[in-house]
MIVO-606645 format. One record per atom (N, C-alpha, C): x negated, y, z; residue number from 1; residue in three letters; atom name. Coordinates in steps of 0.05 Angstrom, whole numbers. Example, Ala and Ser with C-alpha at 12.3 -4.5 7.8 and 13.67 -1.06 7.14 Angstrom:
<sites>
<site xx="-264" yy="-114" zz="156" k="1" r="ALA" a="N"/>
<site xx="-246" yy="-90" zz="156" k="1" r="ALA" a="CA"/>
<site xx="-264" yy="-66" zz="156" k="1" r="ALA" a="C"/>
<site xx="-257" yy="-45" zz="142" k="2" r="SER" a="N"/>
<site xx="-273" yy="-21" zz="143" k="2" r="SER" a="CA"/>
<site xx="-258" yy="1" zz="157" k="2" r="SER" a="C"/>
</sites>
This chain:
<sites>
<site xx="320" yy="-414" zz="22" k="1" r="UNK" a="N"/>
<site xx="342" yy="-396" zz="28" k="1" r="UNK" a="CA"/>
<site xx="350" yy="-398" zz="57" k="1" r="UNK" a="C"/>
<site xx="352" yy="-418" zz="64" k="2" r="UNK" a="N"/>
<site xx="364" yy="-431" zz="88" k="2" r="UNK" a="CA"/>
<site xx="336" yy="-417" zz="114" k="2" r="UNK" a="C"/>
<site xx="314" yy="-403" zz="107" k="3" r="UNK" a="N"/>
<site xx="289" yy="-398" zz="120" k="3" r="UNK" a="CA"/>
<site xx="290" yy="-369" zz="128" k="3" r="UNK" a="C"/>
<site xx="299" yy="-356" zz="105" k="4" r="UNK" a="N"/>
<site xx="313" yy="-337" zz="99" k="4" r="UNK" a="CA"/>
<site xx="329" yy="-321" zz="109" k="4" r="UNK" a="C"/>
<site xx="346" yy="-340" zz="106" k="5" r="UNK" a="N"/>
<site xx="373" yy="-328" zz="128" k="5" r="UNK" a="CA"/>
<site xx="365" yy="-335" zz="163" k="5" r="UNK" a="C"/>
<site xx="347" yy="-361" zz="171" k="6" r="UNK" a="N"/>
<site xx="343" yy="-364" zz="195" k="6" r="UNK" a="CA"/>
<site xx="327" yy="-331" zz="212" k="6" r="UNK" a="C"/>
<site xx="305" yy="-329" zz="184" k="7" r="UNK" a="N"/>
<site xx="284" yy="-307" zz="195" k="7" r="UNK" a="CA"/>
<site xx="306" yy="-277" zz="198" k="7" r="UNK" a="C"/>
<site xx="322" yy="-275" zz="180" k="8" r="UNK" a="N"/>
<site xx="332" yy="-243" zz="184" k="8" r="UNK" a="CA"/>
<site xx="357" yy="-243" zz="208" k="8" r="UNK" a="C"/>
<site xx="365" yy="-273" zz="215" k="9" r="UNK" a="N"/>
<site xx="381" yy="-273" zz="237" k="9" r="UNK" a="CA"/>
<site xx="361" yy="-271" zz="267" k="9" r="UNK" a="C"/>
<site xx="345" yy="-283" zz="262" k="10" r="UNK" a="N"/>
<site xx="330" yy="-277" zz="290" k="10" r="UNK" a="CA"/>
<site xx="309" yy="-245" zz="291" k="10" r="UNK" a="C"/>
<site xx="295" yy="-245" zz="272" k="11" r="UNK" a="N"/>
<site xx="284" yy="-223" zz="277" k="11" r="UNK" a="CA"/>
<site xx="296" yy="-196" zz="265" k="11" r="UNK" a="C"/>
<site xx="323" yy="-198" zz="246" k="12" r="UNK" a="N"/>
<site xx="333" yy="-169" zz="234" k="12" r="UNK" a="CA"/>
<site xx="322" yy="-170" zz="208" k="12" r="UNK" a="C"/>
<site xx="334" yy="-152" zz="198" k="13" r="UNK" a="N"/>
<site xx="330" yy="-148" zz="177" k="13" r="UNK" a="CA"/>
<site xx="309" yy="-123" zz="168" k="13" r="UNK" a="C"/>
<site xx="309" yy="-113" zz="181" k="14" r="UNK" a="N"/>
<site xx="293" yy="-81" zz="182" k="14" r="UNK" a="CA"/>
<site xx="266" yy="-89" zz="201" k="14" r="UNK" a="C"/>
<site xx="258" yy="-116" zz="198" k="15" r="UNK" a="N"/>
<site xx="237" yy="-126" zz="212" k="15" r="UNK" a="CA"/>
<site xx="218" yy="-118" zz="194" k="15" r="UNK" a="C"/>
<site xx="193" yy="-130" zz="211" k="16" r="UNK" a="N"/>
<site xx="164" yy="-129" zz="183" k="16" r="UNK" a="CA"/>
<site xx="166" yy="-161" zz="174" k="16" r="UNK" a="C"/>
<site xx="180" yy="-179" zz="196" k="17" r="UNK" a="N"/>
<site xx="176" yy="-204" zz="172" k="17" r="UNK" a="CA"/>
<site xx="205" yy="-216" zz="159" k="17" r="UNK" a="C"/>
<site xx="222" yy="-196" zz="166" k="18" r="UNK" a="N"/>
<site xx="256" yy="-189" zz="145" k="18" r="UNK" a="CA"/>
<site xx="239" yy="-177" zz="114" k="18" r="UNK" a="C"/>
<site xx="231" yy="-157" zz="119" k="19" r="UNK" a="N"/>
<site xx="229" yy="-147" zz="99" k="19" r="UNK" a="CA"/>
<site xx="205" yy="-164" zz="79" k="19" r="UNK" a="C"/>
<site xx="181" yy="-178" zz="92" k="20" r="UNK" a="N"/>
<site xx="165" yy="-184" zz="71" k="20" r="UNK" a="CA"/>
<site xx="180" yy="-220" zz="63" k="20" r="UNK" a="C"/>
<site xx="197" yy="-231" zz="83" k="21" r="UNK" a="N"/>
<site xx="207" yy="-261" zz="67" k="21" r="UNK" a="CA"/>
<site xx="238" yy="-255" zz="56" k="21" r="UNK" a="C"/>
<site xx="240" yy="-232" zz="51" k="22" r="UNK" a="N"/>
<site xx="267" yy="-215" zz="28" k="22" r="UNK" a="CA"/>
<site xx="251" yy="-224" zz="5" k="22" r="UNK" a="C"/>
<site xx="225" yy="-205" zz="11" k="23" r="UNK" a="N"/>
<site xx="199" yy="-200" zz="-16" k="23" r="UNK" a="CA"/>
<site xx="196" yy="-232" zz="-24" k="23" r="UNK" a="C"/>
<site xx="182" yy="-244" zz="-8" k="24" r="UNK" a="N"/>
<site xx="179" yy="-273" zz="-20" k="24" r="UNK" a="CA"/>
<site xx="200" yy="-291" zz="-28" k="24" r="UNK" a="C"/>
<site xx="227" yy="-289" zz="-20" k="25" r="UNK" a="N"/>
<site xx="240" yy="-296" zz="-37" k="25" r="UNK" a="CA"/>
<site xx="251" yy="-288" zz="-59" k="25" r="UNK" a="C"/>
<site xx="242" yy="-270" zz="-59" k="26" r="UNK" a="N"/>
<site xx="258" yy="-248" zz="-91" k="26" r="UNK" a="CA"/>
<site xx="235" yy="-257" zz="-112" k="26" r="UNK" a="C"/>
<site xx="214" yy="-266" zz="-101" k="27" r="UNK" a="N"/>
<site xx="193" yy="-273" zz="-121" k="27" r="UNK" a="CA"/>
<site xx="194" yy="-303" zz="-130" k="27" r="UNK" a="C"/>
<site xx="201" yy="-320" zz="-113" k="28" r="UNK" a="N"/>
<site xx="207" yy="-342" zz="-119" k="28" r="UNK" a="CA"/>
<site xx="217" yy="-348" zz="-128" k="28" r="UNK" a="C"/>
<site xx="247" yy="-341" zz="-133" k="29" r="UNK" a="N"/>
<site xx="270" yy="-343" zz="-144" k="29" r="UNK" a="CA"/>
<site xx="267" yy="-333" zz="-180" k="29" r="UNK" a="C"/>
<site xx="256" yy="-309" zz="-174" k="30" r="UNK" a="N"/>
<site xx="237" yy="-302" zz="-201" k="30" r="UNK" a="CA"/>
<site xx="223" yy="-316" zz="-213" k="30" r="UNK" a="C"/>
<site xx="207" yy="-335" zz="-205" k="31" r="UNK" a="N"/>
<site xx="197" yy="-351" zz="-213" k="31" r="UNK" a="CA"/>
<site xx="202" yy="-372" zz="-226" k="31" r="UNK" a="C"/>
<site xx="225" yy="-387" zz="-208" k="32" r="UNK" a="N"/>
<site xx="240" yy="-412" zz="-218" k="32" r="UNK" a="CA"/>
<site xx="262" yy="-404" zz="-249" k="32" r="UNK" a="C"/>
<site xx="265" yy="-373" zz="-244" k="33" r="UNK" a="N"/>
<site xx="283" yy="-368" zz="-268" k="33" r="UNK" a="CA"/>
<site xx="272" yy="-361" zz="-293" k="33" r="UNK" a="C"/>
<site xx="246" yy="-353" zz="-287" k="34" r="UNK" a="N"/>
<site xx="227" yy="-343" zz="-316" k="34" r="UNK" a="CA"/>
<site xx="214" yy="-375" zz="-319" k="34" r="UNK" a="C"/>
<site xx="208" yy="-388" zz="-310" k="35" r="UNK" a="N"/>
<site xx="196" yy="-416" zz="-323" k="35" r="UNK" a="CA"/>
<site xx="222" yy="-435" zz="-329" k="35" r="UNK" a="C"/>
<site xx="246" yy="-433" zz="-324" k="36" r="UNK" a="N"/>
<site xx="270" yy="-447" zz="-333" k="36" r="UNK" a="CA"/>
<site xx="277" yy="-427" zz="-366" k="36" r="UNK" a="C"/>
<site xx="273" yy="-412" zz="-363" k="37" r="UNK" a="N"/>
<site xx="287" yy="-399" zz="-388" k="37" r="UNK" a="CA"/>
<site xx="267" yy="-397" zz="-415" k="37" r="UNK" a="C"/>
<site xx="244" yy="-385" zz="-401" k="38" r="UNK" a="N"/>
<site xx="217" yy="-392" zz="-428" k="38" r="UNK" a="CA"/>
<site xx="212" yy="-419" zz="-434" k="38" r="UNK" a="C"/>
<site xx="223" yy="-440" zz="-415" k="39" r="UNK" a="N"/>
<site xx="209" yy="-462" zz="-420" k="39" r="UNK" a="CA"/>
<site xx="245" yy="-472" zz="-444" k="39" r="UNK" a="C"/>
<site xx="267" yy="-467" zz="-444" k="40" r="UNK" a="N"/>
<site xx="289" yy="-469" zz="-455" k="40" r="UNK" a="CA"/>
<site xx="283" yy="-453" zz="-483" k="40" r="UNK" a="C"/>
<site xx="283" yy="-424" zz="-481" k="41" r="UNK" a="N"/>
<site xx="275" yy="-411" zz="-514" k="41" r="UNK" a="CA"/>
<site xx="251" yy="-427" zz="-528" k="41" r="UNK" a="C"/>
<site xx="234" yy="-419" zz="-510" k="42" r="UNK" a="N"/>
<site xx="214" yy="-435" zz="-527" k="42" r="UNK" a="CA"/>
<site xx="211" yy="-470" zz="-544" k="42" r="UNK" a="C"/>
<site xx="230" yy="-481" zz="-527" k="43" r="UNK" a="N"/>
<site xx="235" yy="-508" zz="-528" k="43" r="UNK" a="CA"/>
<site xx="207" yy="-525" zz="-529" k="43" r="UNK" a="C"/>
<site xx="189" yy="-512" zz="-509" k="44" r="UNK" a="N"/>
<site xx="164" yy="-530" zz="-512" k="44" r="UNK" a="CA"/>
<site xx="162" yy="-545" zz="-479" k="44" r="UNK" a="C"/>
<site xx="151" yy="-562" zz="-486" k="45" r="UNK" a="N"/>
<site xx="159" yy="-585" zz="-459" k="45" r="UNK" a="CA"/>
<site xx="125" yy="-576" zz="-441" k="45" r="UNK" a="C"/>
<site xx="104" yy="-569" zz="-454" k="46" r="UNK" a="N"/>
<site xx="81" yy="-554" zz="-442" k="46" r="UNK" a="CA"/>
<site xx="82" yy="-526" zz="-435" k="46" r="UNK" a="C"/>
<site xx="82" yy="-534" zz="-403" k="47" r="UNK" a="N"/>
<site xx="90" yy="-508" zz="-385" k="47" r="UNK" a="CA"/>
<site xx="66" yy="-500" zz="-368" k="47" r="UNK" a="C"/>
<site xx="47" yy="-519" zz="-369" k="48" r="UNK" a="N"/>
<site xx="23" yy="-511" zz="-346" k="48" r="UNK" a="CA"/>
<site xx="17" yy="-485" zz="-349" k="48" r="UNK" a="C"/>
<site xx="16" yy="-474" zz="-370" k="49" r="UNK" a="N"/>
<site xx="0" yy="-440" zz="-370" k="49" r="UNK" a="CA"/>
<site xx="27" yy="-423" zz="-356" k="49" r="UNK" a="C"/>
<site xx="46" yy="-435" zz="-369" k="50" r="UNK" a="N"/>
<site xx="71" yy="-419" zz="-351" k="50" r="UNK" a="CA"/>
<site xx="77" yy="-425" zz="-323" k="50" r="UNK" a="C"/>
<site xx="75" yy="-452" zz="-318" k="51" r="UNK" a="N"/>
<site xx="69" yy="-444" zz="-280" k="51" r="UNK" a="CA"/>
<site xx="42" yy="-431" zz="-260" k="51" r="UNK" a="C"/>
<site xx="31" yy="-439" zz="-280" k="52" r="UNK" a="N"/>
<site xx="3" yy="-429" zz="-266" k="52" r="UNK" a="CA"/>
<site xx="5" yy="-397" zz="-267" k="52" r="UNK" a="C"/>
<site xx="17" yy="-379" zz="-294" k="53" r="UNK" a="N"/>
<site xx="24" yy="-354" zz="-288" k="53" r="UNK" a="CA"/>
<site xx="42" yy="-346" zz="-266" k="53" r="UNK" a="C"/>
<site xx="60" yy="-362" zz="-265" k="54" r="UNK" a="N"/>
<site xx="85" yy="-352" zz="-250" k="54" r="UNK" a="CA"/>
<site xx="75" yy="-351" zz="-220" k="54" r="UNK" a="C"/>
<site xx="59" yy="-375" zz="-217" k="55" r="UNK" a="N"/>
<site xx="59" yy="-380" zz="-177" k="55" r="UNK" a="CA"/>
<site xx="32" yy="-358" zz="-176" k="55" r="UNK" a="C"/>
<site xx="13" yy="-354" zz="-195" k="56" r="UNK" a="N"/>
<site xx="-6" yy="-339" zz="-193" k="56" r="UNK" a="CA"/>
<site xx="10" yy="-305" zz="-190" k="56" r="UNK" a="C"/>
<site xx="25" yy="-295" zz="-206" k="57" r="UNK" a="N"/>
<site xx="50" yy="-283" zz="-198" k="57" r="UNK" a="CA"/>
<site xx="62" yy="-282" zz="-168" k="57" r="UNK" a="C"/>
<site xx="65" yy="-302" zz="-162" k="58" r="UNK" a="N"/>
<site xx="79" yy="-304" zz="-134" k="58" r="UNK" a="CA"/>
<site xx="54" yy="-310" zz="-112" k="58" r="UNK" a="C"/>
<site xx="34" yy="-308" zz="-113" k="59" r="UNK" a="N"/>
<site xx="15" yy="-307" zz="-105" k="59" r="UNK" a="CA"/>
<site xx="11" yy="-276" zz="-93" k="59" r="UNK" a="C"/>
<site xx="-7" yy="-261" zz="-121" k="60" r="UNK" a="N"/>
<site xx="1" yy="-222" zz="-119" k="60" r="UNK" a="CA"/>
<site xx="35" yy="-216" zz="-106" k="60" r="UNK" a="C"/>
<site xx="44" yy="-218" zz="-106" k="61" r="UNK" a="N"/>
<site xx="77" yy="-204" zz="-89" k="61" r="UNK" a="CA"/>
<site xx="70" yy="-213" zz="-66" k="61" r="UNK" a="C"/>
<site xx="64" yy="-241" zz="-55" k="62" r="UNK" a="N"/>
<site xx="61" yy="-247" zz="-24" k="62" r="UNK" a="CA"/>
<site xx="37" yy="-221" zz="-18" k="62" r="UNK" a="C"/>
<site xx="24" yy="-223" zz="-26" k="63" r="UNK" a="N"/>
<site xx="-7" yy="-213" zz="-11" k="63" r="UNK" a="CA"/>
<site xx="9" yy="-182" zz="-13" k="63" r="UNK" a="C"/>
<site xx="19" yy="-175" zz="-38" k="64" r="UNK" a="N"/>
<site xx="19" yy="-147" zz="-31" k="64" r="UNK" a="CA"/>
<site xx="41" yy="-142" zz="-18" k="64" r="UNK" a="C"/>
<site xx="56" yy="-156" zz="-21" k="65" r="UNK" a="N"/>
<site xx="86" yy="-154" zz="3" k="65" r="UNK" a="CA"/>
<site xx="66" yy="-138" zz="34" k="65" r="UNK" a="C"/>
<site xx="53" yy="-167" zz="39" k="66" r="UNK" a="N"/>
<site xx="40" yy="-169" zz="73" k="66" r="UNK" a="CA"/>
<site xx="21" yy="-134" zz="71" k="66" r="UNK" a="C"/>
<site xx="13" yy="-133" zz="60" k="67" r="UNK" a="N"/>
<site xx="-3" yy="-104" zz="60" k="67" r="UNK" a="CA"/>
<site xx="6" yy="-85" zz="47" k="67" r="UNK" a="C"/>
<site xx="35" yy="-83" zz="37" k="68" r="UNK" a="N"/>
<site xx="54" yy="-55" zz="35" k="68" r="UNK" a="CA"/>
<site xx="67" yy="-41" zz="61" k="68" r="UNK" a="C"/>
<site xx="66" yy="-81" zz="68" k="69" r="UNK" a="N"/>
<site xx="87" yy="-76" zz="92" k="69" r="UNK" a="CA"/>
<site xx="87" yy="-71" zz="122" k="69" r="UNK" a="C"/>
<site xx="54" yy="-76" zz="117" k="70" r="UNK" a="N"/>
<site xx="32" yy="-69" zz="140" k="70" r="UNK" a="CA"/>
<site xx="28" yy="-50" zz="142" k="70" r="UNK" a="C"/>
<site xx="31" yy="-22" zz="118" k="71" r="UNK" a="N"/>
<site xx="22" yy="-3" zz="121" k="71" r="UNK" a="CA"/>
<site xx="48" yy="20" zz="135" k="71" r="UNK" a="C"/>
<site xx="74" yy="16" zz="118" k="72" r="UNK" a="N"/>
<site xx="89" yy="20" zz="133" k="72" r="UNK" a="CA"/>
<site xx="109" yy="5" zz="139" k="72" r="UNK" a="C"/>
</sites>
């Protein structure tokens, strides 16, 4: 968060790298909240397939962040 706020104070917010570490943190944050909550309903203490989805998840949003955001 704290990376976050450094990057959109120095370069803006209407930057190309404001706009794609908005993107990566909206994904991250996503991340930490879908593996806290399935891993709670489900009440199963085996999460590997669920992190390995999630960062593989946050994986695709980085890449396509950088080449949405490249294009315009």
């Amino acid at each position: 968060m704290a990376l976050l706020q450094q990057n959109l104070q120095v370069f803006g917010v209407d930057s190309y790298l404001g706009k794609v570490s908005s993107t990566i943190m909206g994904a991250a944050e996503t991340t930490f909240f879908t593996i806290a909550i399935y891993s709670s309903v489900l009440k199963t203490k085996i999460t590997k397939q669920l992190v390995i989805a999630a960062l593989s998840a946050d994986l695709a949003v980085i890449l396509c962040s950088v080449y949405i955001f490249k294009i315009f």
